[in-house]
Structure formats: C-alpha cells, structure tokens
N, C-alpha and C positions, 0 to 999 in steps of 0.2 A: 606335464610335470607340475606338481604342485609347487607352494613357493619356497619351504623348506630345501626340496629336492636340487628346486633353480640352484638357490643360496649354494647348497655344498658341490654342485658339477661346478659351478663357476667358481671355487674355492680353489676347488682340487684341481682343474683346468689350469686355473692361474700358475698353481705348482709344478705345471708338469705333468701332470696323470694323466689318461686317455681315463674318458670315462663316457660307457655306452649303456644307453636303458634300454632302448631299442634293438628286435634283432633277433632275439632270442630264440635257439632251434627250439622245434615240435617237443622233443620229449627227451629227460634226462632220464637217464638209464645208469641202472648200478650193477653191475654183473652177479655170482652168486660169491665172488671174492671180496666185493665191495668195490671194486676197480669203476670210477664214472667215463659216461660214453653219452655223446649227445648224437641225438638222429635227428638230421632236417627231413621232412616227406614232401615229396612235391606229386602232383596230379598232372598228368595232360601236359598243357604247355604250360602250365606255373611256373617263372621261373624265379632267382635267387635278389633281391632286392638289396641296392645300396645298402642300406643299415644291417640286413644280413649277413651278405658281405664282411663286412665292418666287424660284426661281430663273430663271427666263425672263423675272422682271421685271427682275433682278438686269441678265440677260446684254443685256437691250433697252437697259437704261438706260446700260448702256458703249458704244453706240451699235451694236452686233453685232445681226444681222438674224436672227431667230427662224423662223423655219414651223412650223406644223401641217397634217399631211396627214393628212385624214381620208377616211372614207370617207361620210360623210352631210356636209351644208351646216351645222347647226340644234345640233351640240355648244358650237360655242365662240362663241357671244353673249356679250357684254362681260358679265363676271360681277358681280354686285351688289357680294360681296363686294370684287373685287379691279379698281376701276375703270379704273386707272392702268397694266392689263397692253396693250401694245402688241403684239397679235403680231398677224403676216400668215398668215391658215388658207388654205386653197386646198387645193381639195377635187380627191383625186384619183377619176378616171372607172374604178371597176374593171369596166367591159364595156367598154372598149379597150383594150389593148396600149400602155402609153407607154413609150418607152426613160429613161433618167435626164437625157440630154440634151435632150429633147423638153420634159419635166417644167421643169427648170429652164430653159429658153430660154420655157416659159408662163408660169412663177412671176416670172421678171425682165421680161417684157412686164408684168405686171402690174402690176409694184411702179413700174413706170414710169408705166403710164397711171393709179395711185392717186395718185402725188404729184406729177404736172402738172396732175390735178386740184385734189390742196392747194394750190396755186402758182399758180391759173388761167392756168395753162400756158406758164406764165414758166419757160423754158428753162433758166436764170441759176440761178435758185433752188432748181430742180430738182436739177440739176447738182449743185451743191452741198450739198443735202441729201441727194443719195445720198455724197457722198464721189468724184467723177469730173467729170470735165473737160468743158465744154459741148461739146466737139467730142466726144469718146466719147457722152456723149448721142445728140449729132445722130445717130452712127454707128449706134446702137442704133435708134433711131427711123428711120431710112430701111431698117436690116436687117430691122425688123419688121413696119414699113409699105408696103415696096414688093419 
C-alpha cells in the first residue's frame, strides 16, 4: 500500500470499517442483465488463501454471489477455520468442452435447485432470496425444466 492508502485503512479502521485490498476473486462478471458475479478459479491443489477468505466473505455478506471453479470436488469443504464463508463451488468438467454460457446457465440451474431446497420449494421465498421476481423464477424453472 502506498502511504495515502496506509493513512485512509487506518482512518476508516479506526471508525469501525472493515476495510480489505487484498483477496480479490479472479474475475468480475456481469450477467447479460447487468446483475455482478464474482468467480474465484482455482488449479490442481491451489487452494483459498487467508485474505481470500476474508474477502469473499466480505463480498457474500453484501449479498453478491461468489463461485469457485475448481477443478476437483473435495478443495473447498467448509473450512473449520472460517465457518461463516458462503460460497457456491461448482466443479468444472475439464474432459468436456463448456462454452461460458453453458457453465453459467449450469451454475444458475443450480443455485436454483440449492435454494428451493432451503425454502422447501416455496417459490415466494425463493424468488426473493435470489433478488428476482416469482415470475422470472417460474421462467427459469420451465427454461430449465422443459
């Protein structure tokens, strides 16, 4: 950090602010709605780093939607240390060819059929805890389903 930078973390710290430079997932993505999405990518056994960590808990808990795409299933088990990390892993298939649309149109089936599970499959609630309209729902759910 430069010393500007010092000066205002130790400003805003002082006040109370959580403040992280450090951390930052691979690639911020913006859907074709405008809706942002961050994707961490990890390799082999790379795995998720303190300030990582730190920061994807940061970005979950402003309600922004997190992924890891890994290439194994078994990296990112809820970590003892850091219980309270929310992220959505979804393991990508490197002996198939996915286009990026492909990927995300499996990644949003899923976050779908994970929190109709939370919700035992109360539509309503679903809806709303993604941030989107019960009809955009249904839309999703019959585009996915039929």
């Amino acid at each position: 950090m430069n010393k500007i930078e010092t000066i205002i973390k130790k400003s805003l710290t002082k006040k109370g602010y959580k403040v992280l430079k450090n951390g930052w997932p691979d690639l911020l993505v913006a859907d074709g709605e405008g809706n942002p999405f961050f994707i961490e990518v990890k390799a082999g056994t790379d795995r998720l780093r303190g300030p990582q960590k730190a920061m994807l808990q940061m970005l979950t808990d402003l309600g922004l939607q997190v992924f890891i795409v890994a290439e194994t299933n078994n990296l990112y088990q809820q970590d003892k240390d850091f219980p309270d990390l929310k992220l959505y892993n979804s393991k990508i298939d490197i002996n198939r060819i996915e286009t990026i649309s492909e990927y995300l149109l499996r990644i949003k089936k899923e976050i779908i059929i994970d929190t109709l599970k939370k919700y035992n499959n109360d539509q309503i609630k679903t809806a709303d805890h993604l941030g989107i309209t019960h009809r955009q729902l249904r839309y999703a759910i019959s585009k996915f389903w039929h």
